[in-house]
C-alpha positions in Angstrom: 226.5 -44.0 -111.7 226.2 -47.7 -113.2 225.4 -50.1 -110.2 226.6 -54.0 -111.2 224.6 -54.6 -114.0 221.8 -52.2 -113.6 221.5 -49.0 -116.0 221.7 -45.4 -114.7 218.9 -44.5 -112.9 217.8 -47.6 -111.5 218.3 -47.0 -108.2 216.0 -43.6 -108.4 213.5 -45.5 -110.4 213.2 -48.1 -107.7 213.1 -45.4 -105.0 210.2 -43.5 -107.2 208.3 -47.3 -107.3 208.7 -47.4 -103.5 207.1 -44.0 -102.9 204.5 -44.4 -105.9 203.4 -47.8 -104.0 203.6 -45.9 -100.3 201.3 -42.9 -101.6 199.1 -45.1 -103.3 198.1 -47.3 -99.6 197.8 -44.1 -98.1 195.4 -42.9 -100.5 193.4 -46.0 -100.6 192.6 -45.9 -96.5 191.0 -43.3 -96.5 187.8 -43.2 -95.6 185.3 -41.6 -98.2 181.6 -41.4 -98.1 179.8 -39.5 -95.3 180.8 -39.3 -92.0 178.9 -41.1 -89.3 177.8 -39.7 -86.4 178.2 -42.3 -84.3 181.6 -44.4 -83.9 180.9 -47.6 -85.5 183.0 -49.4 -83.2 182.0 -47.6 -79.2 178.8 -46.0 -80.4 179.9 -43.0 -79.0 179.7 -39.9 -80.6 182.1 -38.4 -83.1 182.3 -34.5 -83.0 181.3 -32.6 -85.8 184.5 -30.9 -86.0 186.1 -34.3 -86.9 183.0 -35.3 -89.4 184.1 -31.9 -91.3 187.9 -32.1 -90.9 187.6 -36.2 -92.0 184.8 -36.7 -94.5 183.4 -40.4 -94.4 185.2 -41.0 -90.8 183.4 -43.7 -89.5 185.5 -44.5 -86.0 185.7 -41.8 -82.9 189.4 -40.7 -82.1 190.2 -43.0 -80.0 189.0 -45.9 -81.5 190.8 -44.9 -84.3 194.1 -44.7 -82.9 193.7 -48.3 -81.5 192.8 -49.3 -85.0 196.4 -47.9 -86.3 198.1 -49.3 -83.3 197.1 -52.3 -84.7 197.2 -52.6 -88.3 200.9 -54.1 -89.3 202.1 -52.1 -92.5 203.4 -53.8 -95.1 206.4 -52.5 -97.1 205.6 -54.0 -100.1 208.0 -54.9 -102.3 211.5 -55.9 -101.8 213.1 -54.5 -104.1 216.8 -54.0 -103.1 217.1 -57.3 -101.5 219.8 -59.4 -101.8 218.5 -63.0 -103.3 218.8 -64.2 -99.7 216.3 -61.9 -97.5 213.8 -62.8 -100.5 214.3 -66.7 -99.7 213.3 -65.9 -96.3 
């Protein structure tokens, strides 16, 4: 199915772009290295279970999840924006 001027397919390439871009943050947060055994943040220590399960963690569970709470997530790319949302 044609949408506008766009050629068939579009609309699944742009959704395939979205994921590609999605997959490729997610892979580029993790940590890598070895793992610390000692939060870098608290100083307290990380358990070995989560230096195995996680390797080059560097941040104690809950430290961690404070981190996430705070990072804002960008989407990326707008890419089925109307000219107008762009503008903004």
């Amino acid at each position: 199915m044609a949408v506008g001027w766009a050629r068939d397919g579009a609309v699944q390439d742009q959704i395939d772009a979205s994921v590609k871009d999605s997959v490729n943050l997610a892979r580029s947060l993790l940590p890598r290295g070895e793992s610390l055994t000692h939060c870098m943040e608290c100083e307290n220590k990380i358990p070995e279970a989560r230096r195995k399960a996680i390797p080059g963690v560097c941040l104690c569970v809950d430290c961690q999840s404070e981190r996430e709470k705070q990072q804002t997530q960008s989407a990326g790319y707008n890419r089925r924006g109307s000219k107008d949302s762009q503008l903004k």
